[in-house]
N, C-alpha and C positions, 0 to 999 in steps of 0.2 A: 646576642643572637639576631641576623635578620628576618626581616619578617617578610615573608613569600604574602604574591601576588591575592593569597586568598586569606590571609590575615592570619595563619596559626603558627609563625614561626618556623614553618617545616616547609619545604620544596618537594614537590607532586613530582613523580615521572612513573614509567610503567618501565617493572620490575625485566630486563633484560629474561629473554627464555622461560617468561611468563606465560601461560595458557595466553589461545589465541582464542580472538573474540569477534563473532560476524552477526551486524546488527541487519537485521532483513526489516524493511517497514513497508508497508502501504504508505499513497500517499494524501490522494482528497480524502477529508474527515478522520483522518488519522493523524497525520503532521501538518498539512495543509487546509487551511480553511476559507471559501469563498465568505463575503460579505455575511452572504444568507446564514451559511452553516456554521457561523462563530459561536452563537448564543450565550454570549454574553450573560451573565449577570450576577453586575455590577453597576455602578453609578458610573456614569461618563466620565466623569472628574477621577475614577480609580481605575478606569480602563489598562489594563496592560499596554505598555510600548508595543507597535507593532513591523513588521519589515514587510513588505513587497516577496513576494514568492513566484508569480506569476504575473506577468503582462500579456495579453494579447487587445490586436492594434491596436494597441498605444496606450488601453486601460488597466488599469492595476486591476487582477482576477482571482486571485489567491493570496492568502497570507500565513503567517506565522508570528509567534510573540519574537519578541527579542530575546528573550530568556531563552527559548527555544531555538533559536538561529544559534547563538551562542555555544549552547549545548551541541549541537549538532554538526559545528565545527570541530569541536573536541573528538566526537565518534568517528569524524574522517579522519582525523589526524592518530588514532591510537587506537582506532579498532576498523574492518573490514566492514562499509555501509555496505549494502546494498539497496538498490529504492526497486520497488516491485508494484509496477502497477497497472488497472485494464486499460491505460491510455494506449493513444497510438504513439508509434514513435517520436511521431510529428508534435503530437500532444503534449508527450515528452517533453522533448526540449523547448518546452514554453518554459515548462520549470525551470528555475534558475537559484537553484540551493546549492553549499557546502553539497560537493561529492559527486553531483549528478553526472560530471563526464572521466570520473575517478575510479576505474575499475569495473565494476561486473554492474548492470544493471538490467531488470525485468520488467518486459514493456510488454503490451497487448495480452495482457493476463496471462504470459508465458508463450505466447508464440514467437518472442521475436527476444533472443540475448544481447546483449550489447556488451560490447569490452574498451572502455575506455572508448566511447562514443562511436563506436564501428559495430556493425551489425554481425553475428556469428550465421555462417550461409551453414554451416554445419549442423546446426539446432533445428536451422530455419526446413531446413531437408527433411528430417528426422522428426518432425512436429506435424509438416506436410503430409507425409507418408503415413503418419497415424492416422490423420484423420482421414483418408482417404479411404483407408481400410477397414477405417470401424464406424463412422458416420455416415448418415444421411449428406447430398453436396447441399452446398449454401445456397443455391437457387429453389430448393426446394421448400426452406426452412423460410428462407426472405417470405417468397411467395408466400407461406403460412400467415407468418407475422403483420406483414405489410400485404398483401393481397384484399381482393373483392371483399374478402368477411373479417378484415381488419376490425376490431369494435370503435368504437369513437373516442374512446379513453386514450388510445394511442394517436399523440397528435403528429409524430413525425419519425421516421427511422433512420438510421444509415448502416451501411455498410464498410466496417473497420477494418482495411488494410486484407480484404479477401479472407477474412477468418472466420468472422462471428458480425452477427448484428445486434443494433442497440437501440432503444426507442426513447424516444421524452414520451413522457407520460401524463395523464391527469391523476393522484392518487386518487381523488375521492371517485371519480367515476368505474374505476378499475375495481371490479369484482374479484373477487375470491374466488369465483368459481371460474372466471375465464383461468386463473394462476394455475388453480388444480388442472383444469381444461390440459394447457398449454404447458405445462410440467410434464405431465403422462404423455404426451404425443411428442416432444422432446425427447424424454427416456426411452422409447421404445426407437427412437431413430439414431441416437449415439449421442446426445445434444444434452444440456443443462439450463436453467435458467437462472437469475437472479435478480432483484429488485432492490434498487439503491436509491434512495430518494424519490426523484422524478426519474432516473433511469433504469428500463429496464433490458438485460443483457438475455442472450440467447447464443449460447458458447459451446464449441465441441466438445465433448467431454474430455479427450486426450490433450488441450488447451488450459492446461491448470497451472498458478503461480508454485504450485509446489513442485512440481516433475521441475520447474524450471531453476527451481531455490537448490533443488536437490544434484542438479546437473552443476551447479554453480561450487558446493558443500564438495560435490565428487570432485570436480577438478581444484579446487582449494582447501585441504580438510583442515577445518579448523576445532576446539579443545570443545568450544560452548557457540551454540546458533540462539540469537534472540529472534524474535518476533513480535511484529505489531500490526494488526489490521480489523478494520470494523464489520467488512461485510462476509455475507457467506461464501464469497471468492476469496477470501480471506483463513476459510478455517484450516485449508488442509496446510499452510504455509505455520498457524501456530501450532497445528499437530505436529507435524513435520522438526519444529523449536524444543532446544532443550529448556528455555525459557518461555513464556510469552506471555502478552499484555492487551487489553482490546480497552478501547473506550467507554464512559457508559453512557453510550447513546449506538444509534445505527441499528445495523440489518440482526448483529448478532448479539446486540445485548435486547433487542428487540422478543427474541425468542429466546433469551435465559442461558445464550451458548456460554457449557463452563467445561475446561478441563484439568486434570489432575497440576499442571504445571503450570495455569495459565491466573494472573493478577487481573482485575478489574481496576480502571480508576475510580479515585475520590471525585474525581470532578468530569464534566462534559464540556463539550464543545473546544474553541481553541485553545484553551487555558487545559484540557486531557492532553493534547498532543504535549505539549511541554511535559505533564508529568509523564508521559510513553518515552520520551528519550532521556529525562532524570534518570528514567527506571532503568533504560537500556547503558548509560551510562555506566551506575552505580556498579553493573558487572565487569569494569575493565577491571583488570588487577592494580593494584598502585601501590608504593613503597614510599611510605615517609621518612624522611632522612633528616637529621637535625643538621643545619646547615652552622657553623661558629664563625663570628665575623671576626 
């Protein structure tokens, strides 16, 4: 008998007219992880291998295990990625993973589709006009945020691609009550907020990763949708999964987010991300065939 690549004697392929399988993920603190957000631990000397994910000028800014890159190769090759996340597009293509210019991908927390690296003017239309109709305009929101009674806690803001804005923040100086504040005044104007680390987002509401997961599902319907993501820009995308997975660290394990279908990891930090695409892996279909030499 030979013995295949992964030592069991048997050769791996996906079962011809097998259910189809679309792995949707988030991507900072889900599969990617800056310096800061890896937390490690473990001893230097047993540190997992790591690979480059992101550069910007000229600095390595993101990472991934090797184990994880690896894997991650496999789900572009035998199942439909999709990467889903509040970057800009610009943001985007700093990433440089397996898949990122491969198909369907979701940028600016669902305002802007991409299809094999070309933006959809279709979505972009149809996204516009929502929030038009049902939100507060973004000058008014900005003003809010970043205006005269800005608190101190927010050290700087910008504005993403004319959609939504987003601040660096201080946590510790950042009240709870300005959140509640600024939540309610939010809601009452068409707008949502969120709080991811040091950044904090302020997004139309009709600007969601799922309407955009689910435009993507409508025009490709595929058997089984997995999901992966940490924050609360995050939940409607693993509600939305026939499967899903969140880290245990971030926004939503933070507040005990659980639902009927959805896995927790064993472990946090970049060593989660790896088990988030094991796990999205483990649902491709696959047929072991005894191979005779």
């Amino acid at each position: 008998m030979t013995t295949s690549a992964n030592g069991t004697g048997y050769s791996e392929f996906t079962v011809p007219g097998s259910p189809s399988v679309m792995v949707a993920c988030d991507l900072d603190r889900t599969i990617i992880y800056s310096a800061n957000s890896m937390a490690l631990q473990c001893s230097d000397s047993s540190a997992p291998a790591l690979v480059v994910a992101e550069v910007y000028e000229g600095v390595p800014l993101s990472f991934m295990t090797r184990a994880a890159w690896d894997v991650l190769e496999r789900l572009v090759r035998e199942a439909i990625f999709v990467p889903v996340t509040t970057r800009t597009v610009q943001q985007f293509r700093r990433v440089n993973i397996p898949g990122r210019d491969k198909g369907f991908a979701v940028t600016t927390n669902g305002a802007v589709l991409l299809h094999d690296g070309v933006q959809d003017p279709e979505w972009t239309d149809l996204i516009q006009d929502s929030v038009q109709a049902n939100c507060a305009p973004l000058h008014e929101v900005q003003d809010y945020v970043l205006g005269a009674t800005k608190p101190s806690a927010i050290l700087r803001g910008r504005v993403a691609e004319d959609i939504f804005v987003y601040c660096i923040v201080n946590r510790d100086e950042l009240s709870a009550d300005y959140l509640e504040d600024a939540s309610g005044w939010c809601q009452e104007r068409g707008w949502t907020i969120s709080l991811q680390g040091r950044k904090l987002y302020f997004v139309p509401s009709p600007v969601t990763k799922e309407a955009a997961l689910a435009e993507i599902r409508r025009r490709h319907p595929v058997d089984m949708l997995v999901a992966a993501g940490d924050s609360r820009l995050d939940a409607g995308i693993l509600q939305l999964a026939d499967l899903a997975i969140r880290p245990a660290h971030g926004e939503l394990n933070n507040s005990t987010f659980h639902l009927p279908n959805l896995r927790v990891t064993s472990s946090s930090g970049i060593v989660a991300g790896e088990e988030i695409l094991q796990f999205a892996a483990s649902r491709i279909p696959v047929w072991r065939e005894a191979v005779v030499s």
